[in-house]
C-alpha positions in Angstrom: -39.7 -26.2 80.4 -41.8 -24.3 78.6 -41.4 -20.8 80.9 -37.1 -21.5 80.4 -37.8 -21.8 76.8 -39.8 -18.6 77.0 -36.8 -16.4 78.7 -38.0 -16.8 82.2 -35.5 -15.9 85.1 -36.6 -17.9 87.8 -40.0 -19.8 87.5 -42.8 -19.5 90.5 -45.3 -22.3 92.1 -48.5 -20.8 92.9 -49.0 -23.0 95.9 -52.9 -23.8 96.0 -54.3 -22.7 99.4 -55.7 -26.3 99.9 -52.7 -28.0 99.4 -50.5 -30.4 102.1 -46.7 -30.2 103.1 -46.2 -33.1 101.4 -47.5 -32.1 97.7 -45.4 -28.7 97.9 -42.4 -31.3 98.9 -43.4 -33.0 95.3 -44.0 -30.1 93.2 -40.5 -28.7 93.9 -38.6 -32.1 93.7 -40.7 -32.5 90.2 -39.6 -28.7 89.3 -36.2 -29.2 90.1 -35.8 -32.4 88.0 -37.3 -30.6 84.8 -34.9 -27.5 85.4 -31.9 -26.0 86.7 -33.4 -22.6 87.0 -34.0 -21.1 90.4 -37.9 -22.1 91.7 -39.8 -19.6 94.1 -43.1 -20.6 96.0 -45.9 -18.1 96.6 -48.3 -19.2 99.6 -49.3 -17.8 103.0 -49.9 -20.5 104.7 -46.5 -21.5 107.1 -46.9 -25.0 107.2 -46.3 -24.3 102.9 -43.8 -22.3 103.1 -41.4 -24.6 105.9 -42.1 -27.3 103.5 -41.0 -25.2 100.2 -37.9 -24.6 102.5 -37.4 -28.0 103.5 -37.6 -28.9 99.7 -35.1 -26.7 98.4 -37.1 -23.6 97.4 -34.8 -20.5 95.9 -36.8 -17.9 96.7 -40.3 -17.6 98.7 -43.5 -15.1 98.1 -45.9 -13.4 100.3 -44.5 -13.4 103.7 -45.9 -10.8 106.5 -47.4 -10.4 109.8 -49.5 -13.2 109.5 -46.7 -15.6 108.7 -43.2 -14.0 109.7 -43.0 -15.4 113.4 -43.7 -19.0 113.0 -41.1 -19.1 109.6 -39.1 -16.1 109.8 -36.3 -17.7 112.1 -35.9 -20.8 109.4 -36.1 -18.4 106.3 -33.0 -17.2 108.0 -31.2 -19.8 108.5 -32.3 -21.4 105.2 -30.6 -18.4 103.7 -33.4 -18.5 101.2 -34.5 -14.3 100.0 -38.2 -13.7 100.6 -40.6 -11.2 99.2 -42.2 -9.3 101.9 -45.8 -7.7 101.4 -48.3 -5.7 103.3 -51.0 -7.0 105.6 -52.6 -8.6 106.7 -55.2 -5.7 107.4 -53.9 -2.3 108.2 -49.8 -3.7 108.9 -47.9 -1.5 106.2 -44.9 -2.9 104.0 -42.8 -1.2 106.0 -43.5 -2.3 109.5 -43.0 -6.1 107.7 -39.7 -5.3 106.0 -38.5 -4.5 109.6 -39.7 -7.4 111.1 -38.0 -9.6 108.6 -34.6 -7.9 108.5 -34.7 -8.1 112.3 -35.1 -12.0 111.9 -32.0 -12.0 109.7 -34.1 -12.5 106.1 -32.6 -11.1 102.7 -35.6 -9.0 101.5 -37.1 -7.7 98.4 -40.4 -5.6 98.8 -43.2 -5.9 97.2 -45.5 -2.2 97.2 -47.8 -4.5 95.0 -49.4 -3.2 91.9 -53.1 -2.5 91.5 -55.1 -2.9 88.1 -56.3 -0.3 86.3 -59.5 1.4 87.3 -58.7 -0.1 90.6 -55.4 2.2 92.1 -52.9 1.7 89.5 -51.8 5.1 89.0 -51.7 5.6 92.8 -49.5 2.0 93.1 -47.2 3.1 91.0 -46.5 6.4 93.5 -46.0 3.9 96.0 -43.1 2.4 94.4 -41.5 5.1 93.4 -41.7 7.0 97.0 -40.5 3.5 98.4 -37.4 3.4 96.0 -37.1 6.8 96.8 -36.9 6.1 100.8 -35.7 2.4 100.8 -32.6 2.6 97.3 -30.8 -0.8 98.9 -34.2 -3.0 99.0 -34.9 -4.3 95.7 -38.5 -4.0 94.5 -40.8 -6.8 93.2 -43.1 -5.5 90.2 -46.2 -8.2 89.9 -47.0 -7.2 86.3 -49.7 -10.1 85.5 -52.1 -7.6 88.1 -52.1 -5.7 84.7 -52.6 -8.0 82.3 -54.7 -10.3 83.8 -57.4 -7.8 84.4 -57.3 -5.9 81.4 -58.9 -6.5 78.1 -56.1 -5.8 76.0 -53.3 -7.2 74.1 -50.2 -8.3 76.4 -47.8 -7.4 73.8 -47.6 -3.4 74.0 -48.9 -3.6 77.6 -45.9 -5.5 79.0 -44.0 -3.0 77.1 -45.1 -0.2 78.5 -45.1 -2.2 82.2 -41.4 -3.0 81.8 -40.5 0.8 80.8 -43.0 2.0 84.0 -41.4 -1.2 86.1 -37.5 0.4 85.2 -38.3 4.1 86.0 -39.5 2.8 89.2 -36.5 1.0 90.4 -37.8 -2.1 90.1 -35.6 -5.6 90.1 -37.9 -8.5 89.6 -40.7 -8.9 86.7 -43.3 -11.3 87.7 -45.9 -12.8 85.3 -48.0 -15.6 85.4 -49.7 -16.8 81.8 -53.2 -17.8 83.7 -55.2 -17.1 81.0 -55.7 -17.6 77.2 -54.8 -13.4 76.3 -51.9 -13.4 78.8 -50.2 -16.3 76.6 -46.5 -15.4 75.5 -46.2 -12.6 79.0 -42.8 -14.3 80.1 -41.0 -14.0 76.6 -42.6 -10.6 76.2 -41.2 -9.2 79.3 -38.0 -11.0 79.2 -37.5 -9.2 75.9 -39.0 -5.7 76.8 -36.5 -5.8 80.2 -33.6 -6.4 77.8 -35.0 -3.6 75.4 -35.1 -1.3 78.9 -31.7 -2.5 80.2 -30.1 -1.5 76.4 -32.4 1.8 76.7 -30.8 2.8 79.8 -27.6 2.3 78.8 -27.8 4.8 76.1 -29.9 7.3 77.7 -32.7 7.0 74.9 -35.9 6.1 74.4 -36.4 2.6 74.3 -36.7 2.5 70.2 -34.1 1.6 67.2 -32.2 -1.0 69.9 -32.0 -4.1 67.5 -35.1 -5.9 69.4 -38.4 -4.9 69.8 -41.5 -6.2 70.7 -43.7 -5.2 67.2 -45.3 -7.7 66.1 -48.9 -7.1 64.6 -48.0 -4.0 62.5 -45.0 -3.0 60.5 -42.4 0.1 62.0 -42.4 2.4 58.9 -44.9 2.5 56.4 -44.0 0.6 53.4 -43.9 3.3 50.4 -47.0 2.3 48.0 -46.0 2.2 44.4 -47.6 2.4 41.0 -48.4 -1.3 38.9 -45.6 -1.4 36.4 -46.8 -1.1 32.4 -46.0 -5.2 31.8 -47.2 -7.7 34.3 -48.7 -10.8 35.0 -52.0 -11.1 36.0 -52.6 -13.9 38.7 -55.1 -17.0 37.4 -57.2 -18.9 39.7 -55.7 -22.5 39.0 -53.0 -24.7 40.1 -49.7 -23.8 37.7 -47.8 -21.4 39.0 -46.2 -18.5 36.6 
């Protein structure tokens, strides 16, 4: 409730890896009665994800090699999208992608974005040569791989992520709010994508739209003026003048 209220989309599980059929079964069912949004599940393990498919899952995370022949066929005939990813090991995104559109699965791709210091410049190349080579797959852009691991303020940092997230062809913005300093990520990229959207639309830099996302300081400085000759000088009790 508190994601929708936010601006979210769609709203992820983060299955646990530890977790039984039978608990991803309730956390859907539990998800579903709290709101009509569209649920994903993100977990690896294929006993999970036939159970997020039995339970009425809208979307499903992290399928590859490891997992696409024992639940490819039933993503398929579930209908239900999946976001593909590399591994494991050495097996490229690509070489995944094909094995799930040869199983019949609607795909969206997921080049995955590193942290800074740790590849994040050389990430972002990856998505835009893959939206170069690949215009009809839509992209998945995991933003909280930002700021989670950065030491920074989420605010102008899932600005900036949104603008970088839009140049790349990307469709899908996915945060989670793990901890304390990633607080408010969903609302803060729900409005930055509408800022990009508006931006696009009239070929300018993503400024003077009627939203932004400044919050801490003021756009223009306020002019500073001279005390005027008669005033009233503030006293330090409790009647107000």
């Amino acid at each position: 409730r508190y994601y929708e209220e936010q601006g979210a989309d769609m709203i992820d599980l983060g299955i646990p890896l530890d977790a039984h059929p039978c608990q991803v079964k309730a956390a859907l069912q539990t998800a579903k009665k709290a709101t009509n949004l569209p649920l994903s599940i993100d977990t690896i393990r294929p006993e999970l994800i036939l159970a997020g498919l039995e339970a009425g899952a809208d979307l499903l995370l992290s399928l590859n090699a490891g997992n696409l022949p024992l639940v490819g066929d039933a993503v398929a005939r579930a209908l239900v999208p999946a976001v593909i990813i590399p591994g494991p090991g050495s097996i490229s995104l690509e070489e995944n992608l094909k094995r799930a559109m040869e199983a019949g699965i609607s795909v969206i791709a997921d080049p995955v974005l590193d942290p800074p210091m740790q590849g994040l410049v050389f990430s972002l190349q990856r998505y835009l040569l893959f939206c170069q080579d690949h215009p009809d797959i839509p992209l998945f852009f995991g933003a909280g791989n930002v700021t989670e691991l950065i030491d920074a303020d989420t605010v102008g940092v899932n600005a900036l992520l949104a603008a970088i997230a839009a140049e790349t062809g990307a469709s899908i913005l996915f945060t989670p709010e793990y901890s304390s300093k990633a607080a408010g990520s969903v609302h803060e990229l729900a409005l930055a994508s509408r800022m990009m959207l508006l931006s696009r639309q009239r070929r300018s830099p993503p400024k003077d739209l009627g939203l932004d996302l400044i919050i801490l300081k003021e756009k223009r400085r306020l002019p500073e003026q001279a005390m005027p000759e008669t005033f009233l000088e503030a006293k330090e009790d409790h009647k107000y003048e």
